[in-house]
C-alpha positions in Angstrom: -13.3 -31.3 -1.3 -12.7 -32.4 2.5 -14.3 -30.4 5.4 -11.9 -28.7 7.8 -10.9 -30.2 11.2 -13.3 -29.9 14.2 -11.1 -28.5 15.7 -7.1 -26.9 16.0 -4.6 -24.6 17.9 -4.6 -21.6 15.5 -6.8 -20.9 12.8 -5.9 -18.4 10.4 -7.9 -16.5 8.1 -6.4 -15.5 4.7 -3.4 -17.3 3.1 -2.4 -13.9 1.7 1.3 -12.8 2.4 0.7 -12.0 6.4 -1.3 -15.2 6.2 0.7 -17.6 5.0 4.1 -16.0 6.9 2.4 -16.2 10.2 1.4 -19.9 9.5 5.0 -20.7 8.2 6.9 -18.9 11.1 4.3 -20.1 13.7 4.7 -23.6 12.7 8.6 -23.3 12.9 9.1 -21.8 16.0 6.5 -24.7 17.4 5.8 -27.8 15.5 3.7 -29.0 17.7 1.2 -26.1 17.0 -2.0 -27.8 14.6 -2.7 -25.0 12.9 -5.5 -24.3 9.8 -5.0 -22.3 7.5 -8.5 -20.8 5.4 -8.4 -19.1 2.4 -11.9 -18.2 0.4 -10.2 -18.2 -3.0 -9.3 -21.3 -4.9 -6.0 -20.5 -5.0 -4.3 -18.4 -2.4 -1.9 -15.8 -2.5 -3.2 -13.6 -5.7 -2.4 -10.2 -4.4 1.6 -11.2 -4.4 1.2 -12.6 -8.0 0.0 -9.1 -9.2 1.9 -7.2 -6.9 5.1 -5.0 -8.5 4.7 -5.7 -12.0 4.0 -9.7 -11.7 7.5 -8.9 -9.9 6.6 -8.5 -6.6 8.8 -6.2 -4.6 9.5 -7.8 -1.6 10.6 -5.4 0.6 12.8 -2.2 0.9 16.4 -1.9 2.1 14.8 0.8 4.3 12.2 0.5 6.3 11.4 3.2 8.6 7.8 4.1 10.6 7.3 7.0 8.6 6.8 4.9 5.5 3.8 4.3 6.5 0.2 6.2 7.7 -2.4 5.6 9.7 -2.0 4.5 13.0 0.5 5.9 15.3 4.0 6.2 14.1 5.6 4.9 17.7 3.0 1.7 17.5 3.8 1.3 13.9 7.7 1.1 15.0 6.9 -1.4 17.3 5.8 -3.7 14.7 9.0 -3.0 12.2 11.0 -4.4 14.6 9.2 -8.2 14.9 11.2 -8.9 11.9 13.2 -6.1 10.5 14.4 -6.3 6.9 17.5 -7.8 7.3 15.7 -10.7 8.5 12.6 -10.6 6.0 15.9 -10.9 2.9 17.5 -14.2 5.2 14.0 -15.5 5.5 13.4 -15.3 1.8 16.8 -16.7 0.7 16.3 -20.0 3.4 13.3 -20.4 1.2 15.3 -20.4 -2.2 14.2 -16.6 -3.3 17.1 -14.6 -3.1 16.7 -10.7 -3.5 19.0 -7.6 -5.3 18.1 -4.1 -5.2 16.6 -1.6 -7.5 16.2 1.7 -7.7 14.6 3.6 -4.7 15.8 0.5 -2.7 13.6 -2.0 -3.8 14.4 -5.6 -3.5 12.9 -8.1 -6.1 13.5 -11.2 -6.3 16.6 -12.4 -8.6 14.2 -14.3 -10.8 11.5 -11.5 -11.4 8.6 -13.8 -11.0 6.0 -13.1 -8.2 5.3 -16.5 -8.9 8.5 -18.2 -7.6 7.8 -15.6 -3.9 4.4 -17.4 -4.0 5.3 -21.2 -4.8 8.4 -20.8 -2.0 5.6 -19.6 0.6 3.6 -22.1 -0.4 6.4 -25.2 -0.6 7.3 -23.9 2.9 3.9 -23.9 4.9 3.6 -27.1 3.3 6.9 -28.5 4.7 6.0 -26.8 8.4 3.2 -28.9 7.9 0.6 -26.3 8.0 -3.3 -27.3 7.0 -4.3 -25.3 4.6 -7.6 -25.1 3.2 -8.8 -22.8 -0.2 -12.0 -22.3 -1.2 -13.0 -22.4 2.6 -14.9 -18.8 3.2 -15.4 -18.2 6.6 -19.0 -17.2 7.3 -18.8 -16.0 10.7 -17.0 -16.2 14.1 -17.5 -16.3 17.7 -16.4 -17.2 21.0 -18.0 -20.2 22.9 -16.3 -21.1 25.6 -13.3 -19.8 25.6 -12.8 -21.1 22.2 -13.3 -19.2 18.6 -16.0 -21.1 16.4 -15.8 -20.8 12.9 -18.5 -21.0 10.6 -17.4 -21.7 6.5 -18.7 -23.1 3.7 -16.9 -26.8 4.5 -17.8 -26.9 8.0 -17.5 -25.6 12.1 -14.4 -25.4 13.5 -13.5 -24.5 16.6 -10.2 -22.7 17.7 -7.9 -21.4 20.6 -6.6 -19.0 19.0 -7.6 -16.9 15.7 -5.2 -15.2 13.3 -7.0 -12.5 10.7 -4.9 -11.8 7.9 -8.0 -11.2 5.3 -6.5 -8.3 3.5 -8.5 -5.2 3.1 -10.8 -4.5 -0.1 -8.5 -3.5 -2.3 -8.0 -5.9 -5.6 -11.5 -7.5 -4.7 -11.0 -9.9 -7.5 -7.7 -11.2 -5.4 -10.2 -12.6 -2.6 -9.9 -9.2 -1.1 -13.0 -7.6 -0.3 -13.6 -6.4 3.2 -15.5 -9.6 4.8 -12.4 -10.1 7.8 -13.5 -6.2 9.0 -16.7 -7.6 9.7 -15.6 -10.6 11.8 -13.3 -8.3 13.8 -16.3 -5.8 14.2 -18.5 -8.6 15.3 -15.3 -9.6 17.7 -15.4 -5.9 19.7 -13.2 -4.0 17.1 -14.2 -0.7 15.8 -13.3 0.4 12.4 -11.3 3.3 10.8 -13.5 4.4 7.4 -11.6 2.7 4.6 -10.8 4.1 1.4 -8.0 3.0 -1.7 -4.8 3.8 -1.6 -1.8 3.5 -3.6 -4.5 4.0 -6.6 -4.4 6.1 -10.0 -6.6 9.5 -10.0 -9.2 10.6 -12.1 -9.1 13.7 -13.9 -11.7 16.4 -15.1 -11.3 16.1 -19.1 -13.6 19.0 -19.1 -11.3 21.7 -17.2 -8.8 23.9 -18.9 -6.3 21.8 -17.4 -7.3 18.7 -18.3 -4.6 17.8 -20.4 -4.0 14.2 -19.7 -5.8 12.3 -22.7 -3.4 14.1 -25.1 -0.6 13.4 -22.4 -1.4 9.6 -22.1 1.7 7.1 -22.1 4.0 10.3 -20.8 5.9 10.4 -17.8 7.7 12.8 -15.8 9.3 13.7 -12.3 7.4 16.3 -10.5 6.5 17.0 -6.8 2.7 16.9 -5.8 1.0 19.4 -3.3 -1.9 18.8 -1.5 -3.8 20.9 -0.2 -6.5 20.5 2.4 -8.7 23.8 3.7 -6.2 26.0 1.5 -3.1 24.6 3.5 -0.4 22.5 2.1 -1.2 19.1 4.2 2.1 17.3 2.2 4.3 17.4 -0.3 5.3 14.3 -2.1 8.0 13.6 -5.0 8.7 10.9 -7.9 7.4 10.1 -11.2 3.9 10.6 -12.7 2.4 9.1 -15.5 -0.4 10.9 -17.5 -3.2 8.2 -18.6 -6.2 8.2 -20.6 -8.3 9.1 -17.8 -6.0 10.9 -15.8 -2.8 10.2 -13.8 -0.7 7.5 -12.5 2.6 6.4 -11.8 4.2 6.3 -8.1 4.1 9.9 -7.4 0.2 9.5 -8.1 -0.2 6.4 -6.2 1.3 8.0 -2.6 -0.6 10.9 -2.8 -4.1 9.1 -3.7 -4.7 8.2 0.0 -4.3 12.0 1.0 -6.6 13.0 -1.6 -8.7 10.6 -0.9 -9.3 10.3 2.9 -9.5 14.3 2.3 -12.8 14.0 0.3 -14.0 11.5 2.1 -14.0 13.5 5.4 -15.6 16.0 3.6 -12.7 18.4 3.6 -12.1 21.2 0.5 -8.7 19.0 -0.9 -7.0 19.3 -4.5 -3.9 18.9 -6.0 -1.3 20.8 -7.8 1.7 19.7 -9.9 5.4 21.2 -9.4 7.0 19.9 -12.7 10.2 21.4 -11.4 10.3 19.1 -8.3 12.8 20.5 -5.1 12.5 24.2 -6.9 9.5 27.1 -5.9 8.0 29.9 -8.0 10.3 32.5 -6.9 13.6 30.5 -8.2 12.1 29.0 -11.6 11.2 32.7 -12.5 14.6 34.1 -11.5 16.1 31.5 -14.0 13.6 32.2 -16.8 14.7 35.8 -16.0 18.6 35.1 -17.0 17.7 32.9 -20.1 16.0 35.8 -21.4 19.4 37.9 -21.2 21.0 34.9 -21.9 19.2 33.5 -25.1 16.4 35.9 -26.0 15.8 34.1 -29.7 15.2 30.5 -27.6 11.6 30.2 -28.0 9.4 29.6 -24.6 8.6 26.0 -26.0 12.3 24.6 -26.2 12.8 26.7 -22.8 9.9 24.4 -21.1 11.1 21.4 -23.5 14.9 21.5 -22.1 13.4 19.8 -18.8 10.4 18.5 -19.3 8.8 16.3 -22.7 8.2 18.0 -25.5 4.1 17.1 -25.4 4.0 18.7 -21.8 5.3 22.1 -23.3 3.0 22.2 -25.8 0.1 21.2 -23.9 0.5 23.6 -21.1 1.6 26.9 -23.5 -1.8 25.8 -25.5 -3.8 26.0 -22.1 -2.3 29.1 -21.4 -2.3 30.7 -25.3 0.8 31.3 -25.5 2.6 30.8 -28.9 5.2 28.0 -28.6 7.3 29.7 -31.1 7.4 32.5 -29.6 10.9 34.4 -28.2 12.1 34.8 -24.9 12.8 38.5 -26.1 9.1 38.7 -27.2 7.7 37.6 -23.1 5.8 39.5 -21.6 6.5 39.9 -17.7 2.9 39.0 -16.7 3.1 35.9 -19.6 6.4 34.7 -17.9 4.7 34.4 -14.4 1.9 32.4 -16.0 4.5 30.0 -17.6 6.5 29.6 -14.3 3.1 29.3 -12.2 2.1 26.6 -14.7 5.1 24.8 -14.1 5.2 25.1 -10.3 1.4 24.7 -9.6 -0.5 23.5 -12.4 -3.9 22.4 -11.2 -4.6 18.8 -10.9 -8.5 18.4 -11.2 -8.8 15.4 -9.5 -12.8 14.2 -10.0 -12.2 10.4 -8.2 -9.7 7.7 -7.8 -10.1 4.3 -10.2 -11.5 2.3 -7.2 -10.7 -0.4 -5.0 -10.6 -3.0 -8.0 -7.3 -0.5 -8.6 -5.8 0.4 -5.6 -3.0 -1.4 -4.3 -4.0 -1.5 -0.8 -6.5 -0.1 1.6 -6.2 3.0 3.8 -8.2 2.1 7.0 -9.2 -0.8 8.4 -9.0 -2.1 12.5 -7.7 0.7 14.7 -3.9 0.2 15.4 -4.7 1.1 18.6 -6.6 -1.8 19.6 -3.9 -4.4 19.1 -0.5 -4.7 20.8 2.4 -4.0 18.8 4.6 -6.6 20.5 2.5 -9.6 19.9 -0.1 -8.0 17.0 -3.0 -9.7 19.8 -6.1 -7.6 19.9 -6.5 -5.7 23.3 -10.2 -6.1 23.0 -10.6 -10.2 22.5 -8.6 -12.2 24.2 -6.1 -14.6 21.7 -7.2 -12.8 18.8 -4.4 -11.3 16.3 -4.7 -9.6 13.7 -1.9 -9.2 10.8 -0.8 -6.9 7.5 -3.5 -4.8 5.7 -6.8 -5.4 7.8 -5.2 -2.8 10.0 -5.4 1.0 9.3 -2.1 0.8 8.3 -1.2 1.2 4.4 2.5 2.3 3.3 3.8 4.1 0.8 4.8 2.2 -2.9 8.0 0.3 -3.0 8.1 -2.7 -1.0 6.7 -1.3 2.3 3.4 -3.0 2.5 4.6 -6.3 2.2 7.4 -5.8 5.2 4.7 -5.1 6.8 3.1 -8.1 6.1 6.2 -10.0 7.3 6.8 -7.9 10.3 3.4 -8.1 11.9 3.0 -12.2 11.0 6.4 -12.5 13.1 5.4 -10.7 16.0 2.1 -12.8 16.3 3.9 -15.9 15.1 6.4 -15.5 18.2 3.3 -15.1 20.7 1.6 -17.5 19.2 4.2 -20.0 19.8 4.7 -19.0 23.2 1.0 -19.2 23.9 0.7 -22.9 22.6 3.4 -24.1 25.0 6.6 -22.9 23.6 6.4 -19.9 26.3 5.9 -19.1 29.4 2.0 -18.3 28.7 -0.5 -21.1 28.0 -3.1 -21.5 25.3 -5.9 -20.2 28.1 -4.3 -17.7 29.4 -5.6 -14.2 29.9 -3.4 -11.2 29.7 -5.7 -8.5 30.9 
């Protein structure tokens, strides 16, 4: 293997999706730019082989600020516009990956092969004539006059400007496990507590309402609540997908990071199920109410079973012992409220999510605060930018973290450019 340059313009570290688009639009709004591009992992750009399926799902055909948590909303906007999604679908179609729409507005490409998003990202920094290096891990990183200096495991280099686009610690066995927050840290940034996100729950098999081993493989819509100090904090709709150790699906997934960053704040947080999502206790039982004038010999399982899977039904009337056979006619008044209560807030014992070597992406990371939205720059080093999921920015499933990805490497691509002589700034200047 060859040692990297002494020296460049740009270094980038991470040839992840924010890594490799910031290298790729970088190079093509200024050719003349050298810019290095180190990845740890002997091949780069594992997260977007995984991602949606072995899929990947591009982006979404709408992308709004309140996709997204973490940092500020209004900075968050800021970014979305670098490169909007209109622009993230021509992008990909210049590089031969053109994309169609699926439900919930998700755009895949027309091939359905992660793969062929990689290999065009990867065709295309090599046509910009980007240097990119894998297996380089970058050690640490400094600032020597006025120049970064980059220590990895095939040698120093030294750069004008640094780009971190390492990813967060979700999918560790991707490349992705939390050593860029440590080279911002030791550049001046201060860090948001991280925890997974988009990541399947853990359940409590040994609660009355553990249902979901018997449940596994089953899906249904429902609408989660969670609740944080006895206060709905948020309610969020879709699909959930009972497991063998608890509960998945993309409902499960947006809520994790609630749930999470809850209990690890030390906060009293858990989560109930509405399996008759858009509709509240008051109007299920008013309906159960006129199918009992209506058809008093239906039994209270087919009742349950006319909207949700069979399974369900039984496993909830066994929970709360009430005969599945049994008649509307036969219902008690106080059985009834248990049924609807069951459906509209059955207990979700949530013991732990499945971890970072689950999760999707990372909740936390760099404070947003810290960079500037136009340019993604930090505000506390000097020609330092930072790009996609190393910030404490993580969006919800469907598309949303890789726009970011592509918004935030066009915002610092374009001030990059303009920095290394395309612009009216120059590679030394200082801003502040």
């Amino acid at each position: 293997m060859s040692s990297v340059p002494a020296a460049c313009d740009v270094a980038i570290v991470g040839a992840g999706a924010a890594g490799l688009a910031t290298a790729i639009l970088l190079k093509r709004a200024n050719p003349r730019v050298h810019v290095v591009l180190l990845e740890g992992a002997t091949r780069p750009g594992a997260k977007i082989l995984v991602s949606g399926g072995g899929r990947c799902n591009v982006t979404n055909t709408v992308v709004h600020e309140n996709d997204f948590w973490g940092g500020r909303r209004t900075t968050i906007r800021r970014v979305l516009r670098s490169m909007p999604v209109r622009q993230t679908v021509a992008f990909f179609r210049d590089l031969g990956v053109p994309l169609h729409e699926e439900p919930g507005g998700k755009l895949f490409p027309d091939s359905n092969r992660a793969r062929d998003v990689l290999d065009a990202l990867l065709r295309a920094a090599d046509s910009a004539g980007v240097d990119l290096h894998s297996a380089t891990r970058v050690l640490a990183v400094g600032r020597h006059d006025d120049r970064f200096s980059l220590e990895t495991s095939r040698g120093a280099l030294s750069a004008t400007a640094l780009v971190l686009a390492t990813g967060g610690r979700s999918l560790p066995k991707s490349g992705s496990d939390g050593a860029g927050y440590e080279l911002a840290r030791g550049l001046g940034h201060s860090l948001v507590p991280t925890t997974p996100a988009l990541v399947p729950l853990v359940l409590d098999g040994a609660t009355g309402h553990g249902i979901h081993a018997e449940l596994s493989g089953i899906s249904l819509d429902g609408e989660i609540a969670v609740w944080v100090d006895s206060a709905v904090a948020t309610r969020l709709s879709g699909a959930l997908l009972w497991t063998h150790v608890g509960i998945s699906g993309p409902l499960v997934l947006n809520a994790s990071r609630h749930w999470a960053r809850a209990r690890m704040e030390g906060r009293d947080v858990h989560l109930t199920l509405n399996m008759r999502p858009g509709e509240r206790f008051e109007q299920v039982d008013a309906n159960w109410t006129a199918a009992v004038s209506a058809r008093p010999r239906a039994t209270v399982r087919s009742t349950i079973a006319a909207d949700l899977p069979d399974a369900v039904a039984l496993a909830v009337l066994k929970v709360l012992e009430v005969a599945p056979d049994l008649p509307l006619a036969d219902l008690t008044r106080v059985d009834r409220r248990r049924i609807v209560h069951a459906l509209t807030a059955w207990p979700l014992p949530v013991v732990d999510t499945r971890g970072y070597n689950f999760a999707e992406v990372t909740a936390g990371g760099v404070d947003l605060a810290e960079i500037d939205p136009a340019t993604m720059e930090s505000r506390v080093c000097a020609r330092l930018f930072l790009v996609g999921e190393i910030l404490d920015v993580d969006g919800r499933i469907g598309g949303f973290n890789f726009q970011w990805a592509w918004s935030g490497a066009a915002a610092a691509a374009a001030a990059l450019a303009r920095m290394s002589g395309g612009g009216t700034a120059g590679p030394g200047s200082e801003r502040r």
